[in-house]
C-alpha positions as CSV (number, residue, x, y, z in Angstrom):
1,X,1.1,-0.4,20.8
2,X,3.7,-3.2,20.5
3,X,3.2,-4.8,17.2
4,X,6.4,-6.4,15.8
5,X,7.7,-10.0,17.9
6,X,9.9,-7.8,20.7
7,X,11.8,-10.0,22.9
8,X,13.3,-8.6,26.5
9,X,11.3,-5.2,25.8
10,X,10.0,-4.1,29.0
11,X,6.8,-2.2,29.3
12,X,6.3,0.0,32.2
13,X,3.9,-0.5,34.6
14,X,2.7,-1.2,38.3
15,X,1.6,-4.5,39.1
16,X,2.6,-7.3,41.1
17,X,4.6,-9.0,38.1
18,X,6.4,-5.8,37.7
19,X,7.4,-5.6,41.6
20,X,8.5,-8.7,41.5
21,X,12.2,-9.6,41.7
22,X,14.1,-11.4,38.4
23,X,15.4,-14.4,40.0
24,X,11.9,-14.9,41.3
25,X,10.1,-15.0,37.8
26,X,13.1,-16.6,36.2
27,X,12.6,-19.7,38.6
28,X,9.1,-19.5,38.1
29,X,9.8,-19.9,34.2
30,X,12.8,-22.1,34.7
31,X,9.9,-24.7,36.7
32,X,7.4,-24.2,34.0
33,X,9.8,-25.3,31.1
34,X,11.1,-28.3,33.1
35,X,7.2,-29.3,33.9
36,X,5.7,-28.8,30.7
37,X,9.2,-30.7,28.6
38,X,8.3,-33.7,30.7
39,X,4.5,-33.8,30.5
40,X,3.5,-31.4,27.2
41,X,-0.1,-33.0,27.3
42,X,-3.2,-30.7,26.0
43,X,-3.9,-30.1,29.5
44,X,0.0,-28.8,30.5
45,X,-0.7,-26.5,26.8
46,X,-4.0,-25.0,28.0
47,X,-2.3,-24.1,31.5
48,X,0.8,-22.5,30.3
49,X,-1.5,-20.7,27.6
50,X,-4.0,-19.5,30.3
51,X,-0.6,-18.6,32.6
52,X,0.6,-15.8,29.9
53,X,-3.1,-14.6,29.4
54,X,-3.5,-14.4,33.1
55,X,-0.4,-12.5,33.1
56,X,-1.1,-10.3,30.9
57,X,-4.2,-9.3,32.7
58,X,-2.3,-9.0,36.1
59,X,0.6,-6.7,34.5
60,X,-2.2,-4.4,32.7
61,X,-0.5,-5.1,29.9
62,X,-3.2,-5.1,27.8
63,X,-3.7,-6.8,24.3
64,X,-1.6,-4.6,22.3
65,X,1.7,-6.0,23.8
66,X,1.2,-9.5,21.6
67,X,2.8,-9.3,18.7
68,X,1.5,-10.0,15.1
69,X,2.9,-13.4,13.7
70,X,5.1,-12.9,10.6
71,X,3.5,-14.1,7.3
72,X,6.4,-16.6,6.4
73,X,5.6,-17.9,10.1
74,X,1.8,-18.7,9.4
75,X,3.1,-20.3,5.7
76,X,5.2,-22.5,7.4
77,X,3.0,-23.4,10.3
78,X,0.2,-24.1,7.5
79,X,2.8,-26.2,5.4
80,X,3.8,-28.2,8.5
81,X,0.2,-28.7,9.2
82,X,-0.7,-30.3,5.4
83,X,2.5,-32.5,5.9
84,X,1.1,-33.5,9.6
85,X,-2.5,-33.9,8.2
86,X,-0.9,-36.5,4.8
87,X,1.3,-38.1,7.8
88,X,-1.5,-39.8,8.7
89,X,-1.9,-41.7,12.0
90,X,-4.6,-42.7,14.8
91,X,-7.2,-41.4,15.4
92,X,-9.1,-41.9,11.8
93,X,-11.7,-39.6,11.0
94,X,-14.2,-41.2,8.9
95,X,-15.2,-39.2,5.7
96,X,-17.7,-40.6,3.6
97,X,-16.1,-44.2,2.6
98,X,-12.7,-42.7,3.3
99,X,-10.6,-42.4,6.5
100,X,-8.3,-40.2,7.6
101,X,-5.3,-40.2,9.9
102,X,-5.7,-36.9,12.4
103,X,-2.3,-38.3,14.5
104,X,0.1,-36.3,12.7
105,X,-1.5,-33.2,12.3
106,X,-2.8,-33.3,16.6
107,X,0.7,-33.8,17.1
108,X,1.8,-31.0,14.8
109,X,-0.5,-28.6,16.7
110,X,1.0,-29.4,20.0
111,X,3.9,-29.0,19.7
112,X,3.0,-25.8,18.0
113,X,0.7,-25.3,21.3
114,X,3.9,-25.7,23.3
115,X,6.4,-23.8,21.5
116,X,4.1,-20.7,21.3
117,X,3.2,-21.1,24.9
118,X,7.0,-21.0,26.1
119,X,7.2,-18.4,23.6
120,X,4.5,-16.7,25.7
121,X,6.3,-17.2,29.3
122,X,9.3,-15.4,28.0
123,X,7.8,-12.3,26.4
124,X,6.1,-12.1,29.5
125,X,9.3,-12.2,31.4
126,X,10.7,-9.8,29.1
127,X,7.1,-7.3,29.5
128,X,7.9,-7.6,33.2
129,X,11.5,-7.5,33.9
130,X,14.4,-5.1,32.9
131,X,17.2,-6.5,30.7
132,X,19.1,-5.5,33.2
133,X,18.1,-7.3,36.2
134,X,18.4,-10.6,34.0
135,X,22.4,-11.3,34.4
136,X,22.3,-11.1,38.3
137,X,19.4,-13.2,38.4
138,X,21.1,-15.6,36.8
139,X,24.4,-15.2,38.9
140,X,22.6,-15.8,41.8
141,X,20.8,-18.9,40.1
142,X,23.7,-20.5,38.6
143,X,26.1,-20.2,41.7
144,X,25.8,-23.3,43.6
145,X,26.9,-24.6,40.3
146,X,30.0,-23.8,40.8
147,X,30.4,-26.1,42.7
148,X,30.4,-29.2,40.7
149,X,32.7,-27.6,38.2
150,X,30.4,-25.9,35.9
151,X,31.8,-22.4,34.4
152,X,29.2,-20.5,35.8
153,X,31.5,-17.1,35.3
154,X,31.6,-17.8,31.3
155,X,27.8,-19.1,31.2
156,X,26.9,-15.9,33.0
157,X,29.1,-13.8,30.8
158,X,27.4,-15.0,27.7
159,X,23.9,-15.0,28.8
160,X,25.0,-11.3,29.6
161,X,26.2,-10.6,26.0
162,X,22.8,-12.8,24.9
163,X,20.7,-10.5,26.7
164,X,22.3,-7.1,25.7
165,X,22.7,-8.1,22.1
166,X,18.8,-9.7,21.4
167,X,17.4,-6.1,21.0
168,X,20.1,-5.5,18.3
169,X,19.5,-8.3,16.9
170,X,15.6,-7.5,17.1
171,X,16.3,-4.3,15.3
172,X,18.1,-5.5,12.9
173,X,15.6,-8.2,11.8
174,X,13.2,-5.4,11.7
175,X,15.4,-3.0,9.5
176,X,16.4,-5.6,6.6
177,X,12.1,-6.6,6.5
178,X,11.8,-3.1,6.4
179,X,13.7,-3.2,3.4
180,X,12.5,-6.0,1.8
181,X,9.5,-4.7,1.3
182,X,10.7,-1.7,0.0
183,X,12.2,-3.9,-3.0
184,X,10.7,-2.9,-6.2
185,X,8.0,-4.6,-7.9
186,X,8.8,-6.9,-10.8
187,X,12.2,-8.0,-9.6
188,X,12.9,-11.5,-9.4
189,X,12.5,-13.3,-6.4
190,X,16.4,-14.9,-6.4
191,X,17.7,-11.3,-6.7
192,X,15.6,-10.1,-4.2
193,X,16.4,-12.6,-1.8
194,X,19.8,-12.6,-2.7
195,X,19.4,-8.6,-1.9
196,X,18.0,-9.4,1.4
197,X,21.0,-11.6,2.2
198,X,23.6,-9.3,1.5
199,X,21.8,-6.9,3.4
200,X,21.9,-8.8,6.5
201,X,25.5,-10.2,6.2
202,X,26.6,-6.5,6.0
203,X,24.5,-5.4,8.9
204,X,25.5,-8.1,11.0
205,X,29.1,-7.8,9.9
206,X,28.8,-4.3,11.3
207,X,27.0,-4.5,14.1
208,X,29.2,-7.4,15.3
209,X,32.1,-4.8,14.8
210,X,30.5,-2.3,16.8
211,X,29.8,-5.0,19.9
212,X,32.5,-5.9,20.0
213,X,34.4,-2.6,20.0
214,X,32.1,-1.6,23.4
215,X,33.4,-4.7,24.6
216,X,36.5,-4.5,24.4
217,X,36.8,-0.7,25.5
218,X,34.7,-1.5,28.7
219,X,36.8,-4.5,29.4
220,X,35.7,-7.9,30.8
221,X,32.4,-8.6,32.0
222,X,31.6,-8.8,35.2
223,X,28.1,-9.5,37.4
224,X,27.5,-8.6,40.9
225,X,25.9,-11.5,43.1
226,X,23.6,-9.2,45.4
227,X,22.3,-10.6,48.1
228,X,18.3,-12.0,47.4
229,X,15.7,-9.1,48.8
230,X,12.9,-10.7,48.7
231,X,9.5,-8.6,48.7
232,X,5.4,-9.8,48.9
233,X,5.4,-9.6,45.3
234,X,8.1,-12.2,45.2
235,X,6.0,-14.7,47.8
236,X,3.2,-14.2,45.6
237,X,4.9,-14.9,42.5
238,X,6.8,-17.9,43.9
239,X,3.7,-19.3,45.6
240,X,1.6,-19.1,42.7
241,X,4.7,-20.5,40.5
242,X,5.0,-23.3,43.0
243,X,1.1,-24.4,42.2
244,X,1.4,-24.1,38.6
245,X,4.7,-26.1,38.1
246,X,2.5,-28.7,40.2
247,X,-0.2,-28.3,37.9
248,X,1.3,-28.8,34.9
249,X,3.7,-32.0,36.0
250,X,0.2,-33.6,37.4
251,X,-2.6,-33.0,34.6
């Protein structure tokens, strides 16, 4: 059971999501984004959200892959919300002989509603896809760029080093909460957070030093553009993309 907010992990299994072929997920997502930044109305929210559900069900996934918020997340979700809810704004609610302003606090929750749902699209990416298929995907997006003069080679090189180092990173993150909690009871809270600090400058410091030793031993990075083999999983995926991108740009 995945627990902890993995991003990029792929889960094994045999579904049509999972036959499917990067670059056609990553243009599905790449749509969705576009469509729901332009129009991030409740309806656009409640399709995205029903998108990653759906997909979950599709990929047999299965409810364990969803990860448990963090507990500093939910504080600061619940302290935006108070500062949203005192903001004020229309509509009023009426409460007794007092009214209150519900417009900050609606518009707190959507954008919460589409930050987690994008959230959602790319951990199902990552449930779906391997890490590794990511950079060519990309390549093979990004090359009519070239084009018009835009450094596709360097984007593609650092979305490569993006995509290799995020379950570092991941681990990392994990290993210094880890030890956070291990802290002692008692102590006080500027030395433990100044603990935790340290602990992650020296972590990173190191695994920056290992990176980019493997770099430079393996030498410059290169992606192969293979040509596009498309499969039914990919017409399905791309169809269904299509009507959703439509969906959410029209509701």
């Amino acid at each position: 059971m995945i627990s902890r907010l993995h991003l990029l992990r792929f889960v094994d299994r045999s579904s049509v999501l999972h036959r499917a072929g990067a670059r056609s997920k990553v243009l599905v997502l790449i749509g969705l984004v576009f469509a729901l930044s332009f129009n991030p109305g409740w309806p656009a929210v409640g399709i995205v959200w029903a998108t990653v559900a759906v997909g979950i069900a599709v990929a047999r996934l299965g409810a364990g892959v969803v990860p448990r918020p963090p507990r500093p997340l939910l504080l600061a979700i619940g302290i935006s919300l108070v500062f949203g809810l005192l903001s004020g704004g229309e509509p009023f609610a009426q409460f007794g002989e007092s009214e209150i302003g519900l417009g900050g606090i609606i518009l707190q929750l959507r954008l919460f509603g589409v930050t987690l749902g994008l959230l959602g699209l790319t951990l199902l990416l990552g449930w779906t896809t391997r890490s590794a298929d990511l950079p060519a995907a990309a390549s093979w997006i990004l090359t009519p760029l070239t084009r018009i003069g835009v450094p596709t080679a360097e984007v593609i090189a650092a979305l490569t080093l993006a995509v290799r180092a995020l379950p570092l990173v991941a681990d990392e993150f994990a290993t210094v909460a880890a030890m956070s909690r291990s802290e002692p009871p008692g102590r006080h809270p500027i030395d433990k957070g100044m603990g935790v600090l340290s602990t992650a400058a020296v972590a990173s410091v190191r695994r920056a030093n290992e990176f980019g030793q493997s770099i430079e031993a393996r030498g410059p990075i290169v992606v192969d553009i293979e040509r596009a083999n498309w499969n039914p999983s990919d017409a399905i995926v791309l169809v269904v993309g299509a009507a959703l991108v439509l969906a959410v740009s029209f509701s």
